[in-house]
C-alpha positions as CSV (number, residue, x, y, z in Angstrom):
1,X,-27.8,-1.1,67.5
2,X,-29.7,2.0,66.6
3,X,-33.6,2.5,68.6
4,X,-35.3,1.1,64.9
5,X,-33.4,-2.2,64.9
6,X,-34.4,-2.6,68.9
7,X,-38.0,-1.9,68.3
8,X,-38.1,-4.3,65.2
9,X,-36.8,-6.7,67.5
10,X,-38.9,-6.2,70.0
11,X,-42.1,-6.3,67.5
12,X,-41.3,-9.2,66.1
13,X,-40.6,-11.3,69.6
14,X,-43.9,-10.4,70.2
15,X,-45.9,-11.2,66.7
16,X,-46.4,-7.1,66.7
17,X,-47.5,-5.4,63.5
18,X,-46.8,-1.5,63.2
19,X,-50.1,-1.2,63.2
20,X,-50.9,-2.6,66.7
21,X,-48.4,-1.1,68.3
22,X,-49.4,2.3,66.7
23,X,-52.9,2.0,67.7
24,X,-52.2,0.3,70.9
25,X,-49.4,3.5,72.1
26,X,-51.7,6.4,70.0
27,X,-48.6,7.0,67.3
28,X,-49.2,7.8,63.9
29,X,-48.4,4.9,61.8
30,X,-46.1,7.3,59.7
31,X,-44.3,8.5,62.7
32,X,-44.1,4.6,64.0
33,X,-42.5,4.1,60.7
34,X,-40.1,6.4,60.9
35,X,-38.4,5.4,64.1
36,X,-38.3,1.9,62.9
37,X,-36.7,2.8,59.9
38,X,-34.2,4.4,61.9
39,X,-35.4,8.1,59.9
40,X,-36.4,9.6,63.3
41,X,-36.4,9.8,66.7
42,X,-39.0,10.1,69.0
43,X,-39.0,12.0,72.3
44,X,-38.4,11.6,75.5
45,X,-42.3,10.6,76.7
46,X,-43.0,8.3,73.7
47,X,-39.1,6.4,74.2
48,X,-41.3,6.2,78.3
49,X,-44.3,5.0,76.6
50,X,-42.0,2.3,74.4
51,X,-40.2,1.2,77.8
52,X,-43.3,0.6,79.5
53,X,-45.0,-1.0,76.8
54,X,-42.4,-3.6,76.2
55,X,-41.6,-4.3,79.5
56,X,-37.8,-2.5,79.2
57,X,-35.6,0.0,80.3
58,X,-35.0,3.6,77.8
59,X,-31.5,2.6,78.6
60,X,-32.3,-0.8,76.7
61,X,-33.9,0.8,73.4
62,X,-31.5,3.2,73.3
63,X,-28.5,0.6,73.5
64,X,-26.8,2.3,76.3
65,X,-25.3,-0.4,78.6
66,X,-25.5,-0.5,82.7
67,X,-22.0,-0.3,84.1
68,X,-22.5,-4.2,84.9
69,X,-23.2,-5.7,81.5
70,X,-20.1,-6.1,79.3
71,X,-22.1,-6.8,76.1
72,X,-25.7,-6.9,74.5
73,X,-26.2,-10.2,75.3
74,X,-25.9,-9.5,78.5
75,X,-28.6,-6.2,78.6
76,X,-30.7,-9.2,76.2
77,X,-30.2,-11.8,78.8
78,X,-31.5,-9.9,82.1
79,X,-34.5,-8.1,79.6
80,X,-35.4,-11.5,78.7
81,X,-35.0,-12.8,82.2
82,X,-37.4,-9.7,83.2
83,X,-40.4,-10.9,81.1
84,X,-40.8,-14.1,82.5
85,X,-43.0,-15.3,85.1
86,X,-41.6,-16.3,88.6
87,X,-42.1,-19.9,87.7
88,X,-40.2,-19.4,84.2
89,X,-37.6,-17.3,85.8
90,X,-36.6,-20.5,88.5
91,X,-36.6,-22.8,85.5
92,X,-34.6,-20.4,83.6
93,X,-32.0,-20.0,86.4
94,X,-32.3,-24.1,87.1
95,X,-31.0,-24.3,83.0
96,X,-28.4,-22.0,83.0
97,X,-27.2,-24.1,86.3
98,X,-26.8,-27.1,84.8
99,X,-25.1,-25.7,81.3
100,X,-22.5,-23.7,84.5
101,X,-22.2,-27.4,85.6
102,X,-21.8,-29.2,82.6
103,X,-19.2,-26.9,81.4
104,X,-17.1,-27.3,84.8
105,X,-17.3,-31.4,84.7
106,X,-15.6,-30.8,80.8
107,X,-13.3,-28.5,82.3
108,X,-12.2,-31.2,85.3
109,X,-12.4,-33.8,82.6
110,X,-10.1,-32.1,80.4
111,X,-7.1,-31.1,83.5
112,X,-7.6,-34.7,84.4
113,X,-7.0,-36.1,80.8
114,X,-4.2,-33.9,80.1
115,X,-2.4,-34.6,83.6
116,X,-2.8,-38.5,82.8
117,X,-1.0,-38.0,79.4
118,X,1.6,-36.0,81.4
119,X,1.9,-38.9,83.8
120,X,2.7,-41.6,80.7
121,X,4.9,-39.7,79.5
122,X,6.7,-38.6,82.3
């Protein structure tokens, strides 16, 4: 994903018009433009000024995965895990728990089914 598709993305989670976030990080609207439309790039302070502005790493905007993460969804998951509050993050961690869970007792349910029809016809 190129830096104009992340910030779009980013934007739009958050209900941002170019013209906020121009104003709010003192980029020209042209120049804001520009990045989004993937026509420029912007240098090294302004990618800083992105990261801290949306709460992400330069690694993140410029799609350049830690050694841990095997896919985007993975760099998306811990950047969306980041923004929330403590509370959210607990209940966040609480969900995932219970899909880890649910997908185990399927998992047992399905050995145990096919070692029955093993059983009948053995």
């Amino acid at each position: 994903m190129k830096l104009g598709d992340i910030l779009r993305d980013l934007m739009e989670e958050r209900n941002l018009t170019q013209k906020q976030l121009s104003a709010d990080l003192h980029v020209a609207a042209s120049t804001l433009g520009n990045y989004i439309r993937n026509l420029r790039e912007p240098d090294y302070e302004t990618l800083k000024r992105f990261a801290a502005y949306f709460h992400v790493s330069t690694d993140y905007l410029l799609d350049n995965r830690a050694a841990q993460a095997e896919t985007r969804l993975e760099d998306e998951l811990l950047r969306v895990f980041r923004s929330l509050t403590r509370d959210q993050q607990e209940l966040y961690i609480a969900q995932g728990q219970a899909f880890v869970q649910q997908n185990n007792k399927k998992e047992r349910s399905s050995r145990s089914d096919s070692e029955k029809g093993k059983r009948s016809r053995g």
